[in-house]
TORKOL-4160 file (C-alpha; in steps of 0.2 Angstrom, whole numbers, padded with zeros to 4 digits, m for minus):
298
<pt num="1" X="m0366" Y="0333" Z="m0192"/>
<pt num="2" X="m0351" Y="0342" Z="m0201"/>
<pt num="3" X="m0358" Y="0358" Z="m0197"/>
<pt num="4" X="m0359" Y="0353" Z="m0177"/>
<pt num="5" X="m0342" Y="0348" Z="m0176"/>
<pt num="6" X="m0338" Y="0364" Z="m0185"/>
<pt num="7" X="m0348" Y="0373" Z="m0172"/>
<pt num="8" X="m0339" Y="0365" Z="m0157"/>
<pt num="9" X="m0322" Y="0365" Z="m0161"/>
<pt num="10" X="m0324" Y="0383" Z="m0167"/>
<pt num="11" X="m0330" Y="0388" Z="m0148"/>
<pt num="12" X="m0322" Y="0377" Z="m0137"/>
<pt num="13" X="m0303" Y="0378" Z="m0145"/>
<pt num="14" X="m0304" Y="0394" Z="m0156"/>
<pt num="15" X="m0298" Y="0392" Z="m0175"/>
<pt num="16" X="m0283" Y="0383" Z="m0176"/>
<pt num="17" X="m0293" Y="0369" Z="m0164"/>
<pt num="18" X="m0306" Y="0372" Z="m0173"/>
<pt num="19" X="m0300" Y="0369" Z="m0191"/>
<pt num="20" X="m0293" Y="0351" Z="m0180"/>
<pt num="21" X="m0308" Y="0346" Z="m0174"/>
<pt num="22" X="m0315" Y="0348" Z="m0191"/>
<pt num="23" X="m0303" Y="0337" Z="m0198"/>
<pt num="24" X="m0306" Y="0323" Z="m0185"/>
<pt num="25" X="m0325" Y="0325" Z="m0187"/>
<pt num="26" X="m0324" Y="0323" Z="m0206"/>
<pt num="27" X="m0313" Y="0306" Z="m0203"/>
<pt num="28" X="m0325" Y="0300" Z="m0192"/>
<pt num="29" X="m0338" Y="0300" Z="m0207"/>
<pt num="30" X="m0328" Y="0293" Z="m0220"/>
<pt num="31" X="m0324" Y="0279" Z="m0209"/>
<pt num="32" X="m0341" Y="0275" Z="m0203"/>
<pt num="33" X="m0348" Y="0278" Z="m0222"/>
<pt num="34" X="m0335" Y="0265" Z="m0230"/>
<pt num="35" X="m0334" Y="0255" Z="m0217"/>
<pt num="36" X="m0317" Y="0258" Z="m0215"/>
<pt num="37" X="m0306" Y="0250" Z="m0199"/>
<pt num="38" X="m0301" Y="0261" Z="m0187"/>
<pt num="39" X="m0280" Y="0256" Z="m0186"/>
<pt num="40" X="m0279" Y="0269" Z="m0200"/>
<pt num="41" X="m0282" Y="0285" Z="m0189"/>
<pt num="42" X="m0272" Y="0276" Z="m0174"/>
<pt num="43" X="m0257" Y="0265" Z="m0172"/>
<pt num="44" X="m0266" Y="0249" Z="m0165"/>
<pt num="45" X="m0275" Y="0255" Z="m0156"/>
<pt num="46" X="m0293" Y="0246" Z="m0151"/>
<pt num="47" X="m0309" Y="0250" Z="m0157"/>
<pt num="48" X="m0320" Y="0254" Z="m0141"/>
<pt num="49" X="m0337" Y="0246" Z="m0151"/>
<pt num="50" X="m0327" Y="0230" Z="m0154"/>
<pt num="51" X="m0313" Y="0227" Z="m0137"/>
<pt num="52" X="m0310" Y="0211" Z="m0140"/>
<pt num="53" X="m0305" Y="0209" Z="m0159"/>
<pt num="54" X="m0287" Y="0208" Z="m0167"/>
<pt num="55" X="m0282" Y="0219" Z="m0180"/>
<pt num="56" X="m0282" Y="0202" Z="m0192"/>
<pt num="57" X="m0301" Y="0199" Z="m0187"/>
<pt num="58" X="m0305" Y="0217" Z="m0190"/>
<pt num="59" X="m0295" Y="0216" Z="m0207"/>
<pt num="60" X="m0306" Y="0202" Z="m0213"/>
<pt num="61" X="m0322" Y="0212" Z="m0209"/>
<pt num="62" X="m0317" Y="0230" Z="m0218"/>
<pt num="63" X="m0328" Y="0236" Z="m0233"/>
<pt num="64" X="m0325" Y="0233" Z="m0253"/>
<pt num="65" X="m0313" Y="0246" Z="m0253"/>
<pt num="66" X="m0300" Y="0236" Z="m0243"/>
<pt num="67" X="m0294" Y="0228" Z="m0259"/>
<pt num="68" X="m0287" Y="0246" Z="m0264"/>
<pt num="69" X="m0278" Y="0251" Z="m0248"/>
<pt num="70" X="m0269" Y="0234" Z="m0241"/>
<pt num="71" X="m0263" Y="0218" Z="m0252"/>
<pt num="72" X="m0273" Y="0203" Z="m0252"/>
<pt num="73" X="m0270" Y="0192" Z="m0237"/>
<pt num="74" X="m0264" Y="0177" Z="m0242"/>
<pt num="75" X="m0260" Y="0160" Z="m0232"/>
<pt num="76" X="m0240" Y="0157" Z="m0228"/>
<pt num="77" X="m0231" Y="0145" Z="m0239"/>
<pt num="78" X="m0231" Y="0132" Z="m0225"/>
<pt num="79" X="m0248" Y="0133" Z="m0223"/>
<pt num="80" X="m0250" Y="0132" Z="m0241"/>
<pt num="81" X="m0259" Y="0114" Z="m0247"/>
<pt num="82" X="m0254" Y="0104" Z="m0262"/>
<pt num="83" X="m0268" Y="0103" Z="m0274"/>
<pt num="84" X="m0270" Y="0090" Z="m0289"/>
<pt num="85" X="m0267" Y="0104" Z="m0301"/>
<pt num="86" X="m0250" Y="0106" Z="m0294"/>
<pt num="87" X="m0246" Y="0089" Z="m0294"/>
<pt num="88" X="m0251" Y="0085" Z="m0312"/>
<pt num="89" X="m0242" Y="0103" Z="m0317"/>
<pt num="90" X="m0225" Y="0095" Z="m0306"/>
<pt num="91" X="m0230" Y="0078" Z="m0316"/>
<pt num="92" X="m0228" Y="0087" Z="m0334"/>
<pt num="93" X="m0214" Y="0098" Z="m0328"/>
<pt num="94" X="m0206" Y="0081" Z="m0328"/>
<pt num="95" X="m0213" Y="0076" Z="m0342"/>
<pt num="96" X="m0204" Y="0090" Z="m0350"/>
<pt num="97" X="m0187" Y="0088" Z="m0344"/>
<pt num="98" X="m0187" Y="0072" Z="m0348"/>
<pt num="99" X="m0192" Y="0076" Z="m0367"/>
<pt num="100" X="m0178" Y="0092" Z="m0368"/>
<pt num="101" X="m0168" Y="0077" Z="m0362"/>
<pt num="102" X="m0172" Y="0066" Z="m0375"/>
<pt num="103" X="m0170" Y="0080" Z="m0387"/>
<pt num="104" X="m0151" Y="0086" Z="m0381"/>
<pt num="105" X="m0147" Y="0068" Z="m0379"/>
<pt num="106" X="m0153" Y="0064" Z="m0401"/>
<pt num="107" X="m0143" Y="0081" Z="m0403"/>
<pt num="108" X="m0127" Y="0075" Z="m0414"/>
<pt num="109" X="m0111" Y="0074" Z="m0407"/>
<pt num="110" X="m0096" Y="0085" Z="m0412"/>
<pt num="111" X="m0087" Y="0067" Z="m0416"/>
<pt num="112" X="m0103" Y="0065" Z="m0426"/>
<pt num="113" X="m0101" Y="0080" Z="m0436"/>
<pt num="114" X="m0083" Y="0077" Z="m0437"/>
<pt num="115" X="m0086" Y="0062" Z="m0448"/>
<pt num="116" X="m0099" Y="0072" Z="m0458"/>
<pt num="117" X="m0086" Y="0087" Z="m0463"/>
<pt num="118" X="m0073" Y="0072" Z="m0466"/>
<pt num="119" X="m0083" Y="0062" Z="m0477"/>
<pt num="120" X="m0090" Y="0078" Z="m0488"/>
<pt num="121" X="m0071" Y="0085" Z="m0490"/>
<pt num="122" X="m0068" Y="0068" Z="m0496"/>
<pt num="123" X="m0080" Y="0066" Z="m0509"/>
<pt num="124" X="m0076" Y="0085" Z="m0512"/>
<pt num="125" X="m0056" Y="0080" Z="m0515"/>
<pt num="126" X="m0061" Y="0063" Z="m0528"/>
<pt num="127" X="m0072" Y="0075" Z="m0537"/>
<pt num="128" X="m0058" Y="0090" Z="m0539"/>
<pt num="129" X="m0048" Y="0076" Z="m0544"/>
<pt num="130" X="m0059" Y="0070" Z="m0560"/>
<pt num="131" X="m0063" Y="0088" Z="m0565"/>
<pt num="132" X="m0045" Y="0092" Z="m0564"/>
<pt num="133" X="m0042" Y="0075" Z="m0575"/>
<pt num="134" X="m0055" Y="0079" Z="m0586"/>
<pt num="135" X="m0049" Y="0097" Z="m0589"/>
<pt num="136" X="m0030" Y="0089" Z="m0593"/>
<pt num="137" X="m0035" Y="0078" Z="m0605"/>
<pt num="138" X="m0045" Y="0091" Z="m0613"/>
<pt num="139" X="m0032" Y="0103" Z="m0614"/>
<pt num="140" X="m0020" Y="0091" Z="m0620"/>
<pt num="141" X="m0033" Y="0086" Z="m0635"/>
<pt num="142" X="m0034" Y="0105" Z="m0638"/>
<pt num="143" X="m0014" Y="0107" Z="m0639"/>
<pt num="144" X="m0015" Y="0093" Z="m0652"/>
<pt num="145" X="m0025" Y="0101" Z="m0665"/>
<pt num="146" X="m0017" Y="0116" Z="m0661"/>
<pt num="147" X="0001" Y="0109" Z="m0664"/>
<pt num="148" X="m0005" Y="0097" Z="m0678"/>
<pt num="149" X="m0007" Y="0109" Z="m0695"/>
<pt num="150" X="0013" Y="0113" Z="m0687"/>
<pt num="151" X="0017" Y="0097" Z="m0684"/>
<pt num="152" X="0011" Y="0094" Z="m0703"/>
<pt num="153" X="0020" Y="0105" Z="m0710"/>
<pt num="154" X="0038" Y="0103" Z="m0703"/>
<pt num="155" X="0037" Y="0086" Z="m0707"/>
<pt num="156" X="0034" Y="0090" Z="m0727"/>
<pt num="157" X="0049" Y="0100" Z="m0724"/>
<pt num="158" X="0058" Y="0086" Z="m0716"/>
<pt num="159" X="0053" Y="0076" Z="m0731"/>
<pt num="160" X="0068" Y="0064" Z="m0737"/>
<pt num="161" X="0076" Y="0069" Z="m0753"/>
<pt num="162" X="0070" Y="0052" Z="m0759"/>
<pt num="163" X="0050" Y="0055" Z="m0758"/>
<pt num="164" X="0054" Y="0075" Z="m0764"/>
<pt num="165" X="0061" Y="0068" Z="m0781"/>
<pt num="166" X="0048" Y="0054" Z="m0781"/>
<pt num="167" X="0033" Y="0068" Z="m0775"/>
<pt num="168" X="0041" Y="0078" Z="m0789"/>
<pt num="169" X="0042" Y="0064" Z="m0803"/>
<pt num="170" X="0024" Y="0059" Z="m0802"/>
<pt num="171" X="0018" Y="0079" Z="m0801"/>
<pt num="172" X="0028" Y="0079" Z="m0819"/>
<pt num="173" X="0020" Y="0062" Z="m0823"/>
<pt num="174" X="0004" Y="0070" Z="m0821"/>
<pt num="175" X="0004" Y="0086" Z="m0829"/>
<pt num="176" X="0010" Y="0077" Z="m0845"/>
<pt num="177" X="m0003" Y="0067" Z="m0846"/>
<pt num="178" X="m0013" Y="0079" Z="m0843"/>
<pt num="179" X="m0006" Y="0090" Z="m0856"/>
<pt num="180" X="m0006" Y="0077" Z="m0869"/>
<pt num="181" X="m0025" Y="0075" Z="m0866"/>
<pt num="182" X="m0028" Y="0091" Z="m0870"/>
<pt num="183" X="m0018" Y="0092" Z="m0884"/>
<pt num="184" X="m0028" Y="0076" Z="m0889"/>
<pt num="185" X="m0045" Y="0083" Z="m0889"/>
<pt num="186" X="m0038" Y="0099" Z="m0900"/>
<pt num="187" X="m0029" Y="0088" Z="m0913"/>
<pt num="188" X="m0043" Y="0089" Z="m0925"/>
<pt num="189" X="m0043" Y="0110" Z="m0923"/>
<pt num="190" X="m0034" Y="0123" Z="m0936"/>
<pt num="191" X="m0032" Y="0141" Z="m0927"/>
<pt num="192" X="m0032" Y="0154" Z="m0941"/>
<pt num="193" X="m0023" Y="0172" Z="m0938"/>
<pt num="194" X="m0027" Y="0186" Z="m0948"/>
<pt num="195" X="m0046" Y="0184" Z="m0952"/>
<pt num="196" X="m0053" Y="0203" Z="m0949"/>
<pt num="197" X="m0067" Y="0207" Z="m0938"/>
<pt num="198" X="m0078" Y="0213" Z="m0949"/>
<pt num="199" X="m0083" Y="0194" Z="m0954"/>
<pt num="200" X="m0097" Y="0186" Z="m0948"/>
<pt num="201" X="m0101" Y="0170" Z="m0959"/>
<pt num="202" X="m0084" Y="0159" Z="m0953"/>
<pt num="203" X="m0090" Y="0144" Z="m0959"/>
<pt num="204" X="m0090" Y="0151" Z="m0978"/>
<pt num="205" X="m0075" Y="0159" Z="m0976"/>
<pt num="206" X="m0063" Y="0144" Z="m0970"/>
<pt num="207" X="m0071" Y="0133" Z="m0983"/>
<pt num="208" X="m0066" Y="0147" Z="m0995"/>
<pt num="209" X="m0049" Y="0149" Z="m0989"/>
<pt num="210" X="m0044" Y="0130" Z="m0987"/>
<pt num="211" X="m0051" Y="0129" Z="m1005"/>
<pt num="212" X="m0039" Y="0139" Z="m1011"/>
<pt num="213" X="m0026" Y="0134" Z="m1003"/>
<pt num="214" X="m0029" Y="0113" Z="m1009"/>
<pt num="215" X="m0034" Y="0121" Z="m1025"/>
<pt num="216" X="m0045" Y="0111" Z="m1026"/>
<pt num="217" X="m0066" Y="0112" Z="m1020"/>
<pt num="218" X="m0064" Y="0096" Z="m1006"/>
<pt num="219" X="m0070" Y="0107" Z="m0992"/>
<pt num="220" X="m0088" Y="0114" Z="m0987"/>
<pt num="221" X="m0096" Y="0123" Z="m0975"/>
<pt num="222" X="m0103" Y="0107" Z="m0967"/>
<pt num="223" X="m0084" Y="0100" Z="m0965"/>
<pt num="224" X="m0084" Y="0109" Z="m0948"/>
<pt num="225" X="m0092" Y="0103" Z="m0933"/>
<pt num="226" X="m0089" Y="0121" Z="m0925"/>
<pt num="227" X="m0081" Y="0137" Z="m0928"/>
<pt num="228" X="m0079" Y="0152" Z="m0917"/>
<pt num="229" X="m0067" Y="0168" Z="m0911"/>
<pt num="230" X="m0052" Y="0166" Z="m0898"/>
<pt num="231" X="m0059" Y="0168" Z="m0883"/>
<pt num="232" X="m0054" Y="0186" Z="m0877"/>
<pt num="233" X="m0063" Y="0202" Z="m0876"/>
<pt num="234" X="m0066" Y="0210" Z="m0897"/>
<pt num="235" X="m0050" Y="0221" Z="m0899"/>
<pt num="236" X="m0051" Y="0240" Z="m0903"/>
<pt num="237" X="m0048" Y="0243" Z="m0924"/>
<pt num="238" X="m0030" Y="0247" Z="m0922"/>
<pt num="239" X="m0025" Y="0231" Z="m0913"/>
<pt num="240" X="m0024" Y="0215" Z="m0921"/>
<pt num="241" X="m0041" Y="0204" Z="m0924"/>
<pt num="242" X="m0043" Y="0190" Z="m0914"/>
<pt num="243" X="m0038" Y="0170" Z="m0920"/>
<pt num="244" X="m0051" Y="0160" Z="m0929"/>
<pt num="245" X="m0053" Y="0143" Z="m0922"/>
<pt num="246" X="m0060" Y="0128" Z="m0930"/>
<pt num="247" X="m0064" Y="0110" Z="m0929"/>
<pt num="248" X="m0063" Y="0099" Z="m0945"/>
<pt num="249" X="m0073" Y="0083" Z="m0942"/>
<pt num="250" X="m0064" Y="0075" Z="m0953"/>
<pt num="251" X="m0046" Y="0072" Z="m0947"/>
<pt num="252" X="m0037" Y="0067" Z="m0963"/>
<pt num="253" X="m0042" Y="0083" Z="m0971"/>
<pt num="254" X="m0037" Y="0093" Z="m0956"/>
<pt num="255" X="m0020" Y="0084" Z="m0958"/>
<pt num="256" X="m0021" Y="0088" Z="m0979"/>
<pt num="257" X="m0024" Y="0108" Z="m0974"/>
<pt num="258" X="m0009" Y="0109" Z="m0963"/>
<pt num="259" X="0002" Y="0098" Z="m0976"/>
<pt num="260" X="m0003" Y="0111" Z="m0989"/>
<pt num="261" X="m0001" Y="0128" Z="m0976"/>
<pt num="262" X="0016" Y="0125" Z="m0973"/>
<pt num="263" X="0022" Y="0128" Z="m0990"/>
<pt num="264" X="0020" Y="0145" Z="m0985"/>
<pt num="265" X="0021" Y="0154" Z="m0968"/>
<pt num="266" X="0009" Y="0169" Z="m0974"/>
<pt num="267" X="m0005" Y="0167" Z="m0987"/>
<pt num="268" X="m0011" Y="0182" Z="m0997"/>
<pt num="269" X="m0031" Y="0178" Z="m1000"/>
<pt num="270" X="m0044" Y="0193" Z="m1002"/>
<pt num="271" X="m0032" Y="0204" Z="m0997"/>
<pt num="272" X="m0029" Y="0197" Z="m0979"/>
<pt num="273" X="m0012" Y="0190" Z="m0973"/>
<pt num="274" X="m0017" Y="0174" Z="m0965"/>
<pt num="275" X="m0006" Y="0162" Z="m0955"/>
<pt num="276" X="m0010" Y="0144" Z="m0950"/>
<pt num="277" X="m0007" Y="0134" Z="m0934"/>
<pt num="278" X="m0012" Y="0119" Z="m0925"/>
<pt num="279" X="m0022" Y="0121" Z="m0910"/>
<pt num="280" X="m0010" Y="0115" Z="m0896"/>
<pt num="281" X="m0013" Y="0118" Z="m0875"/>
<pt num="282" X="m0006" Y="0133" Z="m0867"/>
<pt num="283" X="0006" Y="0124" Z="m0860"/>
<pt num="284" X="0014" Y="0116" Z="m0875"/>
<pt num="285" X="0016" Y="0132" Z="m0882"/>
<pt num="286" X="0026" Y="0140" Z="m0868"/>
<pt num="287" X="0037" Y="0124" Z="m0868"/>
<pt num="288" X="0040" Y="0127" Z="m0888"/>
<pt num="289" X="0044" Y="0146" Z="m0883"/>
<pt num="290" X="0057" Y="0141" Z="m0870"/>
<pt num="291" X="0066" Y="0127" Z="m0883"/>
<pt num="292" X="0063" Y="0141" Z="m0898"/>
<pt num="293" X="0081" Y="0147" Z="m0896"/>
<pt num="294" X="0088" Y="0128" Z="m0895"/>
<pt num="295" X="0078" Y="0121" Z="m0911"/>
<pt num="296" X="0086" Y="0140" Z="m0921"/>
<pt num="297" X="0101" Y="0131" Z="m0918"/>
<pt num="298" X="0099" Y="0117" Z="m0926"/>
């Protein structure tokens, strides 16, 4: 069919008719094949096979393809019906607003919130408050202890003159009594100076030089409860030998040795100089040394 219409057109019009008729041919196909409707190669204009059809009626007969070239015809809005599914979808739209409604209207107010902000910066104030309190307090406890070893010690500076020569009296009072308790528990004791270093048997010794100087044979070794070196690191051979001190149990002989030392301030036996003295505390001794020049006098 295609080469027919080529054919005609070619001799009846020559090329450029030709090439036309061609084209209108080939139209004709495609529209017969795909059913297509004939307004598309005409402005409305009327099928001769079909007079007395509308261009709607001949739009609802096209082929499958119509789907692709024109939009779907569609009734007008007026025409339009109300189904059920529109009305139970209108029913829940309502439904809806109603519940967005609900929700907006449970929303809190700003009055509400308000309140809320007031309350919390209340509370917030009474507990800056307390710590604020509590924080005083504690610094004020902390000041104390600070300021108390202070506090202390200018008052002992404040002290009347009253309580300093009381405070002072009863420090004496004690010391003295402390002194003469120590003098107490060494009045049985004899220190010996002058015993060399090279003697070991003390015991021995003391009863042999407290023998001689009785003259008479009234002490023995056993008369000591104990008997021993000054208390002092062992001197070099040059220096001096350390005192000898010992303990007489008995005190009247104790007393009988120092009556019969005194007769002599250095005693001459085996070749040593010995000297003899009671045992006193230290600080008796340093209260002698400061009345020495005082007691020359007299």
């Amino acid at each position: 069919m295609n080469l027919k219409c080529w054919a005609g057109g070619r001799g009846l019009h020559g090329n450029q008719d030709g090439r036309l008729s061609t084209q209108l041919c080939t139209s004709t196909a495609l529209i017969k094949r795909y059913q297509l409707p004939t307004c598309i190669m005409g402005r409305n204009k009327k099928n001769p096979e079909d007079p007395g059809q509308s261009g709607t009626q001949r739009k609802q007969l096209v082929g499958p393809l119509d789907s692709y070239l024109q939009p779907p015809a569609s009734p007008t809005p007026e025409s339009r019906p109300t189904s059920g599914t529109e009305l139970a979808r209108q029913g829940a739209d309502l439904t809806a607003v109603d519940r967005v409604a609900e929700l907006i209207a449970g929303l809190p107010t700003r009055e509400y919130v308000q309140t809320l902000l007031d309350a919390v910066q209340v509370t917030l104030k009474q507990d800056l408050t307390t710590m604020r309190e509590e924080m005083g307090i504690l610094a004020a406890r902390v000041t104390a202890l600070e300021t108390a070893p202070t506090r202390t010690t200018t008052t002992d500076r404040r002290m009347d003159p009253a309580e300093e020569l009381q405070t002072s009296s009863v420090v004496a009072e004690v010391w003295r009594r402390l002194d003469d308790l120590e003098n107490r528990s060494r009045r049985n004791n004899i220190r010996v100076r002058g015993v060399r270093e090279t003697i070991t048997d003390l015991d021995s010794y003391l009863a042999h030089i407290f023998n001689t100087i009785l003259a008479e044979r009234a002490v023995h070794p056993a008369s000591f409860d104990r008997a021993h070196r000054a208390l002092r690191p062992r001197p070099t051979d040059q220096a001096p030998p350390r005192d000898v001190i010992c303990r007489v149990a008995d005190y009247r002989l104790k007393q009988a040795i120092m009556a019969a030392a005194r007769r002599r301030r250095v005693w001459e036996i085996d070749g040593d100089r010995l000297e003899f003295f009671a045992d006193l505390a230290q600080s008796t001794l340093q209260a002698r040394r400061a009345l020495r020049p005082l007691t020359m006098l007299l």
